[in-house]
Backbone bond lengths (Angstrom), bond angles and torsions (degrees), N, CA, C in turn:
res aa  C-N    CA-C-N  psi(-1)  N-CA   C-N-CA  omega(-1)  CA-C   N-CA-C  phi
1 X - - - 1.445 - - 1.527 109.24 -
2 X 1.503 132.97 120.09 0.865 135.84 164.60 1.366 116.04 -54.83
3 X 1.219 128.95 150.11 1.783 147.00 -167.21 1.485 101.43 -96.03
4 X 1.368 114.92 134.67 1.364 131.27 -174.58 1.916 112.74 -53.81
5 X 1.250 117.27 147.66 1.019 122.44 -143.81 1.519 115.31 -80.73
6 X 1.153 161.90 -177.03 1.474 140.12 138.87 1.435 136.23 -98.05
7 X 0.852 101.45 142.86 1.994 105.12 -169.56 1.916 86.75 -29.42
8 X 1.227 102.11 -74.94 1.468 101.10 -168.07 1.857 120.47 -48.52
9 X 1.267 106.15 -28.35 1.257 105.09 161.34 1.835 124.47 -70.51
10 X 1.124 96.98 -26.40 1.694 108.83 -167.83 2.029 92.28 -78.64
11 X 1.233 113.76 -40.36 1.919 129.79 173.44 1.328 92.79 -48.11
12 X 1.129 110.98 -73.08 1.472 141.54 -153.50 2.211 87.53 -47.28
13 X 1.034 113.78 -72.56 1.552 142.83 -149.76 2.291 86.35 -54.02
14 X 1.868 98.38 -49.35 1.598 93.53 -147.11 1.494 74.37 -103.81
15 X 1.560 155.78 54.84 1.031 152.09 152.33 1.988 105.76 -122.30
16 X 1.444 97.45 -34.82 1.600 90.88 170.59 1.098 109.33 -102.98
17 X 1.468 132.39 6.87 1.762 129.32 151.77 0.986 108.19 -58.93
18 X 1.478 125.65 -48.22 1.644 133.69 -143.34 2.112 117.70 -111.25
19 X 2.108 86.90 6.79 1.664 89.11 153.24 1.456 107.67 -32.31
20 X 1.580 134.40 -59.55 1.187 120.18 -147.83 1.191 102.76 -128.10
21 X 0.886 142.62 117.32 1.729 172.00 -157.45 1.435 99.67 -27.48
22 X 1.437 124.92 87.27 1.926 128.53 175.91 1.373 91.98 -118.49
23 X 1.805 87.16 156.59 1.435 117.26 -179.06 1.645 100.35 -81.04
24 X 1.722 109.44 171.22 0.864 99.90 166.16 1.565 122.84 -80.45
25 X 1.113 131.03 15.91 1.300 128.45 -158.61 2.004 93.41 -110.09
26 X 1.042 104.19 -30.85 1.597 122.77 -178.82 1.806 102.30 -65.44
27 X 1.637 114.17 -44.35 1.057 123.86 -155.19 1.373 94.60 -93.57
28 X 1.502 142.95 -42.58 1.401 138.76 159.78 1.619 122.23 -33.31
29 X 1.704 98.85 -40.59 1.692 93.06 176.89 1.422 111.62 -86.13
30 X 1.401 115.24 -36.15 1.530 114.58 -167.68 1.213 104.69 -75.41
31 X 1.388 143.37 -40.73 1.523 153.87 152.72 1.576 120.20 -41.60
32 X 1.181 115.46 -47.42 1.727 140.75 154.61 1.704 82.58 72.27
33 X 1.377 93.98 76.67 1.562 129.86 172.30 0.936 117.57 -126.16
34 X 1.403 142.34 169.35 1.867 164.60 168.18 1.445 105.10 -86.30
35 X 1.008 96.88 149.73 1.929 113.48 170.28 1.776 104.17 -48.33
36 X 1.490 97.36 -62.25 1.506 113.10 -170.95 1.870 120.78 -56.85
37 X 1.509 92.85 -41.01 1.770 102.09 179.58 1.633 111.81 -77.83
38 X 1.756 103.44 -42.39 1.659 109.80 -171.84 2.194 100.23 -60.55
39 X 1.788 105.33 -40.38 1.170 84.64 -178.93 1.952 130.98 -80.18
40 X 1.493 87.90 -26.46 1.709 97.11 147.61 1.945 117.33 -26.76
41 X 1.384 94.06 -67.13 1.669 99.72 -152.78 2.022 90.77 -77.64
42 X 1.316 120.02 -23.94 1.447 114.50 -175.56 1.394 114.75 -63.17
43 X 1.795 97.81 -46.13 1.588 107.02 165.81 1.243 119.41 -23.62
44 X 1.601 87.46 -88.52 1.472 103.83 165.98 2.045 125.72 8.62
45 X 1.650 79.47 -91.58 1.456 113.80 -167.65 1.589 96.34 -51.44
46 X 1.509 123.25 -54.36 1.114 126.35 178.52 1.655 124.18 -48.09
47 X 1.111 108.72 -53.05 1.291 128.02 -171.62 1.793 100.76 -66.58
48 X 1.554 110.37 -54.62 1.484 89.18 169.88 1.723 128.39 -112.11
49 X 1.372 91.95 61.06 1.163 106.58 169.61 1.784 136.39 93.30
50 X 1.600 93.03 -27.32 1.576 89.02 -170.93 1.448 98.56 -100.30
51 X 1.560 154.28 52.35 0.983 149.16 149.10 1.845 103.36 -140.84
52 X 1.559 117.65 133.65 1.461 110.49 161.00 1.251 103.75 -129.45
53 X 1.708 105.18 171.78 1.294 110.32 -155.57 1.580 99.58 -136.10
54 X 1.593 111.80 109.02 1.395 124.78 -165.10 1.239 110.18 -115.03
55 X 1.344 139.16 80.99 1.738 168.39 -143.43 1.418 92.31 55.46
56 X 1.150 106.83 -117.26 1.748 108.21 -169.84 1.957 116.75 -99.15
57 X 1.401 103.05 1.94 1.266 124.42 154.18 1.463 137.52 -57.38
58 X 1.242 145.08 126.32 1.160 151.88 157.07 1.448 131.44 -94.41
59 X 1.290 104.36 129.67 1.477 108.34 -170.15 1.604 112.55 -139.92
60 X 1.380 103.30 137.98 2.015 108.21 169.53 0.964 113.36 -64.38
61 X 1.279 131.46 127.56 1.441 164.21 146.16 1.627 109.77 -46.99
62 X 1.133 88.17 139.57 1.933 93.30 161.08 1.619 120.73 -23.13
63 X 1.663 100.14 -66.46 1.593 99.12 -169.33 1.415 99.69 -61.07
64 X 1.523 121.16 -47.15 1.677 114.89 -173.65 1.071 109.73 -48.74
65 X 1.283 137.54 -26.65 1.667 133.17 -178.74 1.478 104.82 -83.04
66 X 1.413 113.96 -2.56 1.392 109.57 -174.97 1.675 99.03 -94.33
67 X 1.268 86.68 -47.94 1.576 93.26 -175.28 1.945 127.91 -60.42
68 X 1.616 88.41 -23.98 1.747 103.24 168.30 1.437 103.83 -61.95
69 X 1.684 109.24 -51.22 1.590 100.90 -175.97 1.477 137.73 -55.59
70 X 1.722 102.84 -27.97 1.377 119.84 -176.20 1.308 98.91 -72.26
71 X 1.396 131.90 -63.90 0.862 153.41 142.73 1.462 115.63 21.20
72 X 1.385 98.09 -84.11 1.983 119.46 161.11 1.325 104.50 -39.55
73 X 1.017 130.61 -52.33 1.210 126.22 -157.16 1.645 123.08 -70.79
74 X 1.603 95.57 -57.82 1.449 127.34 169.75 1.526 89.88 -44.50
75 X 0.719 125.13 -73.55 1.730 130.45 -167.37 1.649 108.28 -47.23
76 X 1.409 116.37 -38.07 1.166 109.60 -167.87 1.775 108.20 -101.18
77 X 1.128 138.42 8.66 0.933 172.68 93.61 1.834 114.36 3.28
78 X 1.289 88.23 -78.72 1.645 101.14 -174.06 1.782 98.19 -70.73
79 X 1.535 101.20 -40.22 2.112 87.39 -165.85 1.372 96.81 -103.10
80 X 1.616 135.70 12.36 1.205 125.48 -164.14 2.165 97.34 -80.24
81 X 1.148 107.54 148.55 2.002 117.47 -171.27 1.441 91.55 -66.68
């Protein structure tokens, strides 16, 4: 059984889905999230910056592409042999 996920992993997951402009209904399955948590974490993202919202679309922002990179890194870092 894989181990429950982390906030920063769950950021991480609906910020490099949403390079290219998804609904939220797209981002619930590919994220394999709830109505209630996915709009939690969109808030979020929205409010400080790394998610915008272009009609009923969502899309990464500058900083979110910043934050994928750190992201990458940190990760490869910690599990790199």
């Amino acid at each position: 059984m894989r181990p429950r996920r982390s906030i920063y992993e769950i950021i991480w997951d609906i910020l490099t889905y949403c390079r290219t402009p998804r609904r939220i209904s797209q981002i619930l399955l590919v994220c394999n999230l709830n109505t209630k948590t996915a709009k939690k974490y969109l808030e979020l993202l929205m409010r400080k910056g790394f998610l915008t919202k272009q009609g009923d679309e969502y899309v990464t922002t500058n900083k979110g592409l910043e934050y994928i990179e750190l992201f990458n890194e940190l990760y490869k870092k910690i599990f790199e042999d």
